[in-house]
Jmol script that loads the backbone (N, CA, C; Angstrom):
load data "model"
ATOM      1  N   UNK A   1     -39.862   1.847 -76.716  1.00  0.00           N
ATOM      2  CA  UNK A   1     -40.803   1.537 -75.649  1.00  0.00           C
ATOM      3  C   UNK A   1     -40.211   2.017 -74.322  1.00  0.00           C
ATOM      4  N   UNK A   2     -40.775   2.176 -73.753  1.00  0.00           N
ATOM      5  CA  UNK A   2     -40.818   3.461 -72.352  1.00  0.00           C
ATOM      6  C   UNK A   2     -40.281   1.929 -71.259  1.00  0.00           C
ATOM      7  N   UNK A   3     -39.229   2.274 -70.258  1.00  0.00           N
ATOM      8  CA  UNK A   3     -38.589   1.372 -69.268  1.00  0.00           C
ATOM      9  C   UNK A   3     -39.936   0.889 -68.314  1.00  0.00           C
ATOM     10  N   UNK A   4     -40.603   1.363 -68.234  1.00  0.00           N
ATOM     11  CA  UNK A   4     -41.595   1.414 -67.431  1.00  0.00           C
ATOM     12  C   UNK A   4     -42.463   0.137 -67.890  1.00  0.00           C
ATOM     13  N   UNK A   5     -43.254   0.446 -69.116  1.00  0.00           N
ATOM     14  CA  UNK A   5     -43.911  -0.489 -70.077  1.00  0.00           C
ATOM     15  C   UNK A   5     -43.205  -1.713 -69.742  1.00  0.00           C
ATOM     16  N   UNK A   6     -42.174  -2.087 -70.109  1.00  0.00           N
ATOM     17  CA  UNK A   6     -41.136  -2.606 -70.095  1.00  0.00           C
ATOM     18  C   UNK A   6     -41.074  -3.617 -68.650  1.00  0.00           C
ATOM     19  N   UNK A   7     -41.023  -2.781 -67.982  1.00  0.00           N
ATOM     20  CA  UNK A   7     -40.705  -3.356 -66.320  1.00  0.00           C
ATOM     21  C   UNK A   7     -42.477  -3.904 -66.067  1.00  0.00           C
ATOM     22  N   UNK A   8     -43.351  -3.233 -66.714  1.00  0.00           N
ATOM     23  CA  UNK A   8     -45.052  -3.827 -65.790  1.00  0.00           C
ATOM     24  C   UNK A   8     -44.913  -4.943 -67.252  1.00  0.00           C
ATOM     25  N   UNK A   9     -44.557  -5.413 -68.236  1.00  0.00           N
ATOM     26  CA  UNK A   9     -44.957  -6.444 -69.177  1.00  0.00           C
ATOM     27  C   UNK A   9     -44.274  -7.737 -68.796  1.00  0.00           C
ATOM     28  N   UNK A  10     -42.761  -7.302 -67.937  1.00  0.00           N
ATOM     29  CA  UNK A  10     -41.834  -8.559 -67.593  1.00  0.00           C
ATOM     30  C   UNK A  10     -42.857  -8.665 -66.641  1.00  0.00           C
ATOM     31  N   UNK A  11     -43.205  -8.105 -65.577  1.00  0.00           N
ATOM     32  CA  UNK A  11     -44.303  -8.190 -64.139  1.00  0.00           C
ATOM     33  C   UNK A  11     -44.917  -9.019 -64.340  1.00  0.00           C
ATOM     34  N   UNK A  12     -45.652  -8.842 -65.014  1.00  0.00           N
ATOM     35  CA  UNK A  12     -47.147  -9.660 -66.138  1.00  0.00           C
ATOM     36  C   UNK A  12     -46.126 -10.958 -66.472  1.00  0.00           C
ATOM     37  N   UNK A  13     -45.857 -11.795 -66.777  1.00  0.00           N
ATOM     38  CA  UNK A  13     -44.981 -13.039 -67.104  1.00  0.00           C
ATOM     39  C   UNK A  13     -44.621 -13.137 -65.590  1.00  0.00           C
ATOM     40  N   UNK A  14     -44.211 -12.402 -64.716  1.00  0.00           N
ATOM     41  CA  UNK A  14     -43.925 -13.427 -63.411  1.00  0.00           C
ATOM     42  C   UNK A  14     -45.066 -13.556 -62.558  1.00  0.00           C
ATOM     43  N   UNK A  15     -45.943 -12.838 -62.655  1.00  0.00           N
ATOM     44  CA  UNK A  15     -47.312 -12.829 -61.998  1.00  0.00           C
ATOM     45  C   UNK A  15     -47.711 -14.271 -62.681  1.00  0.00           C
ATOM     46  N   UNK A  16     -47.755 -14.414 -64.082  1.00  0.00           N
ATOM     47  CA  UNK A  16     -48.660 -15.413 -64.604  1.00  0.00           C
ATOM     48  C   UNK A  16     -48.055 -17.106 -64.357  1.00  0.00           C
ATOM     49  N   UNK A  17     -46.445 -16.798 -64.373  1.00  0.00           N
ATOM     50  CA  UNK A  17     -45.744 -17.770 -64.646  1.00  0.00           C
ATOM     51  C   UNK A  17     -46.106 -18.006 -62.669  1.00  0.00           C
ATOM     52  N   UNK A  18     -45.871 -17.385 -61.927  1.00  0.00           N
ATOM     53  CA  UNK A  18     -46.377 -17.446 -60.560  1.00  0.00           C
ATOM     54  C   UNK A  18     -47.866 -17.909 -59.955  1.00  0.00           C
ATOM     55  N   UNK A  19     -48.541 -18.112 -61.234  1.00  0.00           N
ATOM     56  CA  UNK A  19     -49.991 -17.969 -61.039  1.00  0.00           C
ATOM     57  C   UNK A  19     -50.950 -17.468 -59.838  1.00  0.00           C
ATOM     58  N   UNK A  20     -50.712 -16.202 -60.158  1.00  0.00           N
ATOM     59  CA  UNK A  20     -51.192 -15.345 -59.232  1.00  0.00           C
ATOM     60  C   UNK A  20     -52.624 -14.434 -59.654  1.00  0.00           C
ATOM     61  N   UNK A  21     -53.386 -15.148 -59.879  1.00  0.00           N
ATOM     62  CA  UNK A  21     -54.648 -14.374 -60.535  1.00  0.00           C
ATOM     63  C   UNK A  21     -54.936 -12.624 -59.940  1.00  0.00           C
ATOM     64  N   UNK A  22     -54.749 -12.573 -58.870  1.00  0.00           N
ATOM     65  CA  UNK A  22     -55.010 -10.817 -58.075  1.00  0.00           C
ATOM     66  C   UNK A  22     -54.142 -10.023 -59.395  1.00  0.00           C
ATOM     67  N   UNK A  23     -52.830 -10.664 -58.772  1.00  0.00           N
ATOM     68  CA  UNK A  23     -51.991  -9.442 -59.512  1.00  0.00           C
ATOM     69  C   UNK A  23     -51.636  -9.631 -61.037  1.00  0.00           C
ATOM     70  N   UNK A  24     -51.956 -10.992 -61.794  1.00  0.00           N
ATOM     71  CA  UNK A  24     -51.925 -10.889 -63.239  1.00  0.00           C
ATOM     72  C   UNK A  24     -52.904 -10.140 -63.706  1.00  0.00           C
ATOM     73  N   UNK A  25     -54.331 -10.255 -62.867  1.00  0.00           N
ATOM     74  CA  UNK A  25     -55.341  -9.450 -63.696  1.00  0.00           C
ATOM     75  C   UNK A  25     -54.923  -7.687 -63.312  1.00  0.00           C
ATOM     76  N   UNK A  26     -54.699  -7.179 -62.239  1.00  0.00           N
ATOM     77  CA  UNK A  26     -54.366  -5.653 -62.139  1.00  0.00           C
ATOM     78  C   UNK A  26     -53.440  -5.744 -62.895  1.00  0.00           C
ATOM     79  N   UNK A  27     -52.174  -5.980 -63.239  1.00  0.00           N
ATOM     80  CA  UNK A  27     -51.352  -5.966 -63.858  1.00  0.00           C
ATOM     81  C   UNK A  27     -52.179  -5.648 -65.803  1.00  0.00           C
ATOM     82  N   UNK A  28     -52.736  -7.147 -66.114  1.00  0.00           N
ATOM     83  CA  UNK A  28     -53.318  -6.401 -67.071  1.00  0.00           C
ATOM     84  C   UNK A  28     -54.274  -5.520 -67.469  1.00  0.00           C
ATOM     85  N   UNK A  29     -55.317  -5.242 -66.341  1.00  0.00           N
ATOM     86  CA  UNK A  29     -56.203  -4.399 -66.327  1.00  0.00           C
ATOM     87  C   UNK A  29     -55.283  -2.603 -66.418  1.00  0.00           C
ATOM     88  N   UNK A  30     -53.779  -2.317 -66.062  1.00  0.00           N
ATOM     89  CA  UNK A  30     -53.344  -1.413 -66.321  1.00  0.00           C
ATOM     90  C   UNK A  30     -52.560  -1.880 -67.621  1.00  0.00           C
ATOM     91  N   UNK A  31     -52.072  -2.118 -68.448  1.00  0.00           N
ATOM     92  CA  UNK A  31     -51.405  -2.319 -69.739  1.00  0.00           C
ATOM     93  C   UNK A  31     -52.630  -2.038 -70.752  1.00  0.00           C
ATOM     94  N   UNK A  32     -53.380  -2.587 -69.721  1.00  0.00           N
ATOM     95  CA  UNK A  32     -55.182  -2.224 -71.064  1.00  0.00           C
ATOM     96  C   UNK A  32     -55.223  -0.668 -70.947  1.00  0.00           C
ATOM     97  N   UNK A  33     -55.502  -0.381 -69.705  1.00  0.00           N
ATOM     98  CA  UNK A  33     -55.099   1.352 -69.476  1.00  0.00           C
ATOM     99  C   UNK A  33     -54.373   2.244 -70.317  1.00  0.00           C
ATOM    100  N   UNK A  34     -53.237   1.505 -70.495  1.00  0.00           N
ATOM    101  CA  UNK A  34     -52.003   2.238 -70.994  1.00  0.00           C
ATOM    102  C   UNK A  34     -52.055   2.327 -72.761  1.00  0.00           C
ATOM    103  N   UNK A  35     -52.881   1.121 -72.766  1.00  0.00           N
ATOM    104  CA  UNK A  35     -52.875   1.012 -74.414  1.00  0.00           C
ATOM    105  C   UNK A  35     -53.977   2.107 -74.520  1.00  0.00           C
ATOM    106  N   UNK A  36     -54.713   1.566 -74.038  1.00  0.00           N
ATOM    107  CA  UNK A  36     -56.158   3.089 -74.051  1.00  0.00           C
ATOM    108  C   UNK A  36     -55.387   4.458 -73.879  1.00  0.00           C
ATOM    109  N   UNK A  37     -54.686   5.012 -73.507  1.00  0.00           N
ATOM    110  CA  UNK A  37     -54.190   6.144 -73.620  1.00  0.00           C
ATOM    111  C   UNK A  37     -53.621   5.862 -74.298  1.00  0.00           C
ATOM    112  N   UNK A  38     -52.587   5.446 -75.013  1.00  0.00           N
ATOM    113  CA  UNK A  38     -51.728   5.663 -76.446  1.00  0.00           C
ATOM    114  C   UNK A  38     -52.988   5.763 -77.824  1.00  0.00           C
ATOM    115  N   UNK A  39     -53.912   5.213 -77.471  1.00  0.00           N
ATOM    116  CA  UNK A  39     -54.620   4.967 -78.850  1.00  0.00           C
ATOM    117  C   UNK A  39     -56.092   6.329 -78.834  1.00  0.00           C
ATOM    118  N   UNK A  40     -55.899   6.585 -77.980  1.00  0.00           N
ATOM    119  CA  UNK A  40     -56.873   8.469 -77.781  1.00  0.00           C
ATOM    120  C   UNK A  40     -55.822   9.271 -78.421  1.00  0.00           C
ATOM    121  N   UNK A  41     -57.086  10.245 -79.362  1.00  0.00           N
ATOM    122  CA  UNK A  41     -56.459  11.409 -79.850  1.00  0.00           C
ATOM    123  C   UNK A  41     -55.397  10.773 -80.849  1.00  0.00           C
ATOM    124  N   UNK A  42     -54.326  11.470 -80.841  1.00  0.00           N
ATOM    125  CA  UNK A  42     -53.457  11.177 -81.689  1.00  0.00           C
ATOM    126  C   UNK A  42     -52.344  10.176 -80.838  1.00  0.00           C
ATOM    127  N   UNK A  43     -52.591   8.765 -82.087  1.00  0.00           N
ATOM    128  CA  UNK A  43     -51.491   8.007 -81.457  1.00  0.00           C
ATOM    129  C   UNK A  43     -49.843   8.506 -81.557  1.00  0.00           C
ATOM    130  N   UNK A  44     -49.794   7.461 -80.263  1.00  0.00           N
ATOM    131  CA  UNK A  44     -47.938   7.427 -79.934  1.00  0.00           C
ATOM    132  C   UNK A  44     -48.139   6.879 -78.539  1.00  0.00           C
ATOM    133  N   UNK A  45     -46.285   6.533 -78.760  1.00  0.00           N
ATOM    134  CA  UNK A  45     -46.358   5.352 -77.589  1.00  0.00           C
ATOM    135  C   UNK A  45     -46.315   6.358 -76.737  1.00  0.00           C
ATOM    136  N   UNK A  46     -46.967   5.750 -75.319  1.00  0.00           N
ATOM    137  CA  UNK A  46     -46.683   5.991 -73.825  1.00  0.00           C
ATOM    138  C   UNK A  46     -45.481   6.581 -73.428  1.00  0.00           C
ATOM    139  N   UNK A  47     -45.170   7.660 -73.138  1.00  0.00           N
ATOM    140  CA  UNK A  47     -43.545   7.692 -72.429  1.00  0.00           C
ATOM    141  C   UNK A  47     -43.904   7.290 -71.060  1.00  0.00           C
ATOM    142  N   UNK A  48     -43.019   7.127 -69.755  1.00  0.00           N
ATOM    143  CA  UNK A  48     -43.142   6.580 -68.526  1.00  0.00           C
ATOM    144  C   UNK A  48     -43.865   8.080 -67.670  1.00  0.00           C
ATOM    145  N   UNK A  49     -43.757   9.491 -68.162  1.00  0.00           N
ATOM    146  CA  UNK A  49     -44.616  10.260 -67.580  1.00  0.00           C
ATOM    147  C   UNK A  49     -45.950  10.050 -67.803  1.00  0.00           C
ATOM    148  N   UNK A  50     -46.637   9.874 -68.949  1.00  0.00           N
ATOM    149  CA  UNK A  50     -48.192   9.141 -69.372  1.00  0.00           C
ATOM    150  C   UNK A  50     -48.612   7.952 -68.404  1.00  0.00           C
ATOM    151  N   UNK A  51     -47.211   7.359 -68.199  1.00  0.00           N
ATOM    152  CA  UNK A  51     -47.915   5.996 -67.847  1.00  0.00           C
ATOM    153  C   UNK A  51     -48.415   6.272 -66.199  1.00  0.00           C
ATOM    154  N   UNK A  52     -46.620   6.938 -65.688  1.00  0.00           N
ATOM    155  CA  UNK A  52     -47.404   7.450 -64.367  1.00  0.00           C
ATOM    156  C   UNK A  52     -48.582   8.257 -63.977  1.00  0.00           C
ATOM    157  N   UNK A  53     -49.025   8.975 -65.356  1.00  0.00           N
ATOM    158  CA  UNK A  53     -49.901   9.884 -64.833  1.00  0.00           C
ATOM    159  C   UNK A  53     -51.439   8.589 -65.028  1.00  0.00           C
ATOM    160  N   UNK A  54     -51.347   7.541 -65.739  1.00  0.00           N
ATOM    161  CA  UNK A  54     -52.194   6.588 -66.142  1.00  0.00           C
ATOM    162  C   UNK A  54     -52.451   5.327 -64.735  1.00  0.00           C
ATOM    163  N   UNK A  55     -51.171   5.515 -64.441  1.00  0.00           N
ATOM    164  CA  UNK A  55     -51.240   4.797 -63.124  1.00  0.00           C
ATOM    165  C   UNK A  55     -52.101   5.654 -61.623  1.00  0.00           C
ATOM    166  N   UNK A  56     -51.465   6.628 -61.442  1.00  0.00           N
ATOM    167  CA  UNK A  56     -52.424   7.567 -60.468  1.00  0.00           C
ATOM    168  C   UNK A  56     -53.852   7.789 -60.873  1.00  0.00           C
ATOM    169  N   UNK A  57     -54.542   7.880 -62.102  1.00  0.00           N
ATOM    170  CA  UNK A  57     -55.657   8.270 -62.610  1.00  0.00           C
ATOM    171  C   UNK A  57     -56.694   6.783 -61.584  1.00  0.00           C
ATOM    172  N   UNK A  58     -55.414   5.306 -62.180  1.00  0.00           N
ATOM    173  CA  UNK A  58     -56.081   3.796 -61.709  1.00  0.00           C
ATOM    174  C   UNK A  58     -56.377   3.741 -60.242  1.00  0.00           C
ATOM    175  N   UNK A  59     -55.345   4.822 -59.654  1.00  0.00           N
ATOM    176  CA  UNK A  59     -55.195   4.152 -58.455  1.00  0.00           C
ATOM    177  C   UNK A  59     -56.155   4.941 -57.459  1.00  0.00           C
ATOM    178  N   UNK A  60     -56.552   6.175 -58.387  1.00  0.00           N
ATOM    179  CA  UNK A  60     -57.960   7.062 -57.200  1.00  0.00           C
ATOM    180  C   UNK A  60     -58.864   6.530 -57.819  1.00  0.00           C
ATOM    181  N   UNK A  61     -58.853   5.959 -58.839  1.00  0.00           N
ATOM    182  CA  UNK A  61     -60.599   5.223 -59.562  1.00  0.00           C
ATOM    183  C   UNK A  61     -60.850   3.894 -58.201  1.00  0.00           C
ATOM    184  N   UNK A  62     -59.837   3.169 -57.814  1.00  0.00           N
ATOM    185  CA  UNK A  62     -59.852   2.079 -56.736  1.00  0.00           C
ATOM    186  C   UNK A  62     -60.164   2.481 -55.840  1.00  0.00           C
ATOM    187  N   UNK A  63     -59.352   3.850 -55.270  1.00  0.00           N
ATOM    188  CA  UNK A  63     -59.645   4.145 -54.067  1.00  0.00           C
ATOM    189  C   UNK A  63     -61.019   4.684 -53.512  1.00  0.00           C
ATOM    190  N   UNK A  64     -61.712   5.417 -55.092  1.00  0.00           N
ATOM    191  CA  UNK A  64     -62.990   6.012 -54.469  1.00  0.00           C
ATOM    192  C   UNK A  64     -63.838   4.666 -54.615  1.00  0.00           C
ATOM    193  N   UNK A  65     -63.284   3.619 -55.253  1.00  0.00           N
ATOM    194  CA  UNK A  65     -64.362   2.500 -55.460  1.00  0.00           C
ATOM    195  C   UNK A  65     -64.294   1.743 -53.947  1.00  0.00           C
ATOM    196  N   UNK A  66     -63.289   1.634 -53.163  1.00  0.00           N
ATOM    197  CA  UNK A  66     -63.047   0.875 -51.839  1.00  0.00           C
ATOM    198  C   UNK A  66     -64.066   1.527 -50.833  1.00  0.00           C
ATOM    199  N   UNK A  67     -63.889   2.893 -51.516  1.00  0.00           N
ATOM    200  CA  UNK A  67     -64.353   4.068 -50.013  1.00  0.00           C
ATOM    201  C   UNK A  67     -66.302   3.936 -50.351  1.00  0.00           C
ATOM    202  N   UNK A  68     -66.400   3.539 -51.915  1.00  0.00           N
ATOM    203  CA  UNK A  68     -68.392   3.449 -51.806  1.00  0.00           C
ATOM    204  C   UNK A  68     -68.350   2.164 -51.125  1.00  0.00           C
ATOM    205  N   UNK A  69     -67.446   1.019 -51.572  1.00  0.00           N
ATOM    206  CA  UNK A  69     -67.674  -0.008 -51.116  1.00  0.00           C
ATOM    207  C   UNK A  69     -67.739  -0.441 -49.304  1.00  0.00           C
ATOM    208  N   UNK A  70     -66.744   0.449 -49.085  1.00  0.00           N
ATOM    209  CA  UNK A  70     -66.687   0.724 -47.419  1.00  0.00           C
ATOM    210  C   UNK A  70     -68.247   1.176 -46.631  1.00  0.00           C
ATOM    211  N   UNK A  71     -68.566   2.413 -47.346  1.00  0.00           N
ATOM    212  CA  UNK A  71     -70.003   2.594 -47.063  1.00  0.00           C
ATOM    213  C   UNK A  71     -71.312   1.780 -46.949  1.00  0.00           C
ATOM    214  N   UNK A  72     -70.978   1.260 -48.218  1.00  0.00           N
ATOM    215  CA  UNK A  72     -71.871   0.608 -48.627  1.00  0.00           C
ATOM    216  C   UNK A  72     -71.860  -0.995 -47.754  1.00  0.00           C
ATOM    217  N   UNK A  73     -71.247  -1.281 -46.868  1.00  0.00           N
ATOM    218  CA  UNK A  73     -70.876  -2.229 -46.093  1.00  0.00           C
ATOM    219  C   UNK A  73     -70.347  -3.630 -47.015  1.00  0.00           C
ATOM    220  N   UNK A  74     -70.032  -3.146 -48.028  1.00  0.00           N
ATOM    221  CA  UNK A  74     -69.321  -4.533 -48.795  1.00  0.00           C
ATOM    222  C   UNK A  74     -67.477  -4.579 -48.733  1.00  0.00           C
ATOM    223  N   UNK A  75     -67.591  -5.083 -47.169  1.00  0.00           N
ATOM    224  CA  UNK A  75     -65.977  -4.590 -46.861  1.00  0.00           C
ATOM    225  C   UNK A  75     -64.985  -5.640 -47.669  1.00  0.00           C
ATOM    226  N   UNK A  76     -65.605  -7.369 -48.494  1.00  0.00           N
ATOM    227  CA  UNK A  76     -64.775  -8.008 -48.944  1.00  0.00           C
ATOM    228  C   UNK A  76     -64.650  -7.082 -50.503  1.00  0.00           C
ATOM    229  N   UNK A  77     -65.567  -6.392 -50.965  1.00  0.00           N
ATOM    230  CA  UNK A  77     -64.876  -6.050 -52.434  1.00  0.00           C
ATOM    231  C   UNK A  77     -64.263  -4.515 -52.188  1.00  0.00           C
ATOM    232  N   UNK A  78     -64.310  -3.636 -51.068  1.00  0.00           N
ATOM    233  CA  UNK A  78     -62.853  -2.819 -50.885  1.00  0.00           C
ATOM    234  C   UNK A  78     -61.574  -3.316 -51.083  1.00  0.00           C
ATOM    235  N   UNK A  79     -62.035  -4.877 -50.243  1.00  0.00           N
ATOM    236  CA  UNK A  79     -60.156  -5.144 -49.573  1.00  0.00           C
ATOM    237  C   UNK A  79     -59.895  -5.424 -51.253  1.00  0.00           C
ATOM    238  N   UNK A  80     -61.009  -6.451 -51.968  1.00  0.00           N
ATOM    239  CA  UNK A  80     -60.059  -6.225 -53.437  1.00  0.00           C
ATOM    240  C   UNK A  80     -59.627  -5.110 -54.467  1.00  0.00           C
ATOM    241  N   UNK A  81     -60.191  -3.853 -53.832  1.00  0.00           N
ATOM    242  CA  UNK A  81     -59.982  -2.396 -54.676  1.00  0.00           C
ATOM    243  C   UNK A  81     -58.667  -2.277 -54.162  1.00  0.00           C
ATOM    244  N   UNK A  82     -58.192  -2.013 -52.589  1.00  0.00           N
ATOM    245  CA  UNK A  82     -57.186  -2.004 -52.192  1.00  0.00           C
ATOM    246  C   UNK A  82     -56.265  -3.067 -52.573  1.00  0.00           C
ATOM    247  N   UNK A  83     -56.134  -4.065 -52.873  1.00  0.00           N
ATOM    248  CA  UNK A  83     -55.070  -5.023 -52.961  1.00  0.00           C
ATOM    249  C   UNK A  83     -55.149  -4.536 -54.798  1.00  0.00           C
ATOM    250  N   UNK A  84     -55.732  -4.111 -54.798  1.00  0.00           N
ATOM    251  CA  UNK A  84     -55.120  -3.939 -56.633  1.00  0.00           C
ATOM    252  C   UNK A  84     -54.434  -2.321 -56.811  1.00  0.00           C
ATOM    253  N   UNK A  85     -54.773  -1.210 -55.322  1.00  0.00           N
ATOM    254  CA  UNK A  85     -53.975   0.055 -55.566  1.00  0.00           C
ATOM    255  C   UNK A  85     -52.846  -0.899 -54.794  1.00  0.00           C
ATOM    256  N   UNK A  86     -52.782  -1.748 -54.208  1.00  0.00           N
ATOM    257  CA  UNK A  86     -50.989  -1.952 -53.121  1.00  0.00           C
ATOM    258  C   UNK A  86     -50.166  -2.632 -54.656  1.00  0.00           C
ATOM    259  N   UNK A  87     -50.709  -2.905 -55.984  1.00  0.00           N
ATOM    260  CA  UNK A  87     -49.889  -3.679 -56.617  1.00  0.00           C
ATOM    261  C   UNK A  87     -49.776  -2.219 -57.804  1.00  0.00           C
ATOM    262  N   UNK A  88     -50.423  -1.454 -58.030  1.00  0.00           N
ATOM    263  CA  UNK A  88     -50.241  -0.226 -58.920  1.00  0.00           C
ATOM    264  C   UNK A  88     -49.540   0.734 -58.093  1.00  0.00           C
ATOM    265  N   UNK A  89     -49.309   1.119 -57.027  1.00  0.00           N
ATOM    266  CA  UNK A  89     -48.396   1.938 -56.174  1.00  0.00           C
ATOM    267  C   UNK A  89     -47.099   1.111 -56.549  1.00  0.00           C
ATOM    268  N   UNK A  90     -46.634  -0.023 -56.842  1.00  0.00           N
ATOM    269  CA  UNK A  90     -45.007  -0.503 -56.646  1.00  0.00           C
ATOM    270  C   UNK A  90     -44.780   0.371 -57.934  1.00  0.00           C
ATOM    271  N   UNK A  91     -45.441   0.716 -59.039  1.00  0.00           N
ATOM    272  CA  UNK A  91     -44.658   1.257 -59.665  1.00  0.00           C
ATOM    273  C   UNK A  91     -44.894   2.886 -60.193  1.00  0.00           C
ATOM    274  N   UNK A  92     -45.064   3.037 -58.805  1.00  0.00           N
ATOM    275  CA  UNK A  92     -44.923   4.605 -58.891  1.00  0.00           C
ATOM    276  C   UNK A  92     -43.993   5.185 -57.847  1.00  0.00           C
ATOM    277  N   UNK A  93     -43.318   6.480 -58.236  1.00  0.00           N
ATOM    278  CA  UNK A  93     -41.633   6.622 -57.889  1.00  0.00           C
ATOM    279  C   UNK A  93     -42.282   6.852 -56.358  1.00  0.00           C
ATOM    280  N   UNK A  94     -40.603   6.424 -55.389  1.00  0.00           N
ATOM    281  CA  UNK A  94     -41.240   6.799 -53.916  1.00  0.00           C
ATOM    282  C   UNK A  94     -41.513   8.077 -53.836  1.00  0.00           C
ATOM    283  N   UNK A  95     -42.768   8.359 -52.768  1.00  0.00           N
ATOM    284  CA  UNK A  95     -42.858   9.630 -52.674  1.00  0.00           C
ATOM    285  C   UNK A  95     -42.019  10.397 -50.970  1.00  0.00           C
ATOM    286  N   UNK A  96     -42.120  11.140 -51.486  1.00  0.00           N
ATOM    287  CA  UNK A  96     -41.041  12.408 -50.456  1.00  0.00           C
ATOM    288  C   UNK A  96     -41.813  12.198 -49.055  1.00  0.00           C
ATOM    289  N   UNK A  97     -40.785  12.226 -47.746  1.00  0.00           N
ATOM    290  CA  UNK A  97     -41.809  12.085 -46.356  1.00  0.00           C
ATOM    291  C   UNK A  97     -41.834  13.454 -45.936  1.00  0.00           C
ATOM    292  N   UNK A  98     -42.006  13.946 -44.528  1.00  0.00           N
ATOM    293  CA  UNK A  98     -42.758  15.303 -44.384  1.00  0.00           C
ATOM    294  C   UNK A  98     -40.875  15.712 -44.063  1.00  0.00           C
ATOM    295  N   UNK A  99     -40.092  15.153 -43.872  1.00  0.00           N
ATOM    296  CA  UNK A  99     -39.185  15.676 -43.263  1.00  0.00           C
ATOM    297  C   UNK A  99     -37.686  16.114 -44.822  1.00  0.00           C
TER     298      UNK A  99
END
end "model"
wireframe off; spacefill off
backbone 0.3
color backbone group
């Protein structure tokens, strides 16, 4: 099992044991993700490149969902699209600044 898997399943137990409903459900709403890609096509487990690429796929599906929701003047269910990409970004590697 991939370090990654690994690190978002312990997550999931301190989210829950924390009772934190936001981030237990994103938390499992991506492990559901992740299983959904291992089980397309031909199975096998996740390595941590799948997962990241499974995590970025989650995190522009939120973002274009914040940005109809923005339009659409329903600014309380953006802020919850956004508070579920600020908890799927912790586990994606830092990215590089302009300098």
């Amino acid at each position: 099992m991939s370090e990654l898997k690994d690190k978002i399943r312990a997550d999931l137990k301190t989210a829950m044991l924390a009772k934190d409903k936001g981030r237990t459900g994103t938390i499992r709403m991506l492990l559901a993700a992740i299983q959904g890609e291992e089980t397309t096509g031909a199975k096998h487990e996740a390595t941590d490149e799948d997962i990241l690429k499974v995590i970025a796929r989650e995190i522009k599906k939120r973002r274009e969902s914040a940005q109809i929701y923005t339009d659409n003047n329903r600014p309380e269910l953006a802020e919850t699209e956004l508070a579920e990409v600020a908890v799927l970004e912790e586990y994606q590697p830092a990215q590089l600044d302009d300098a």
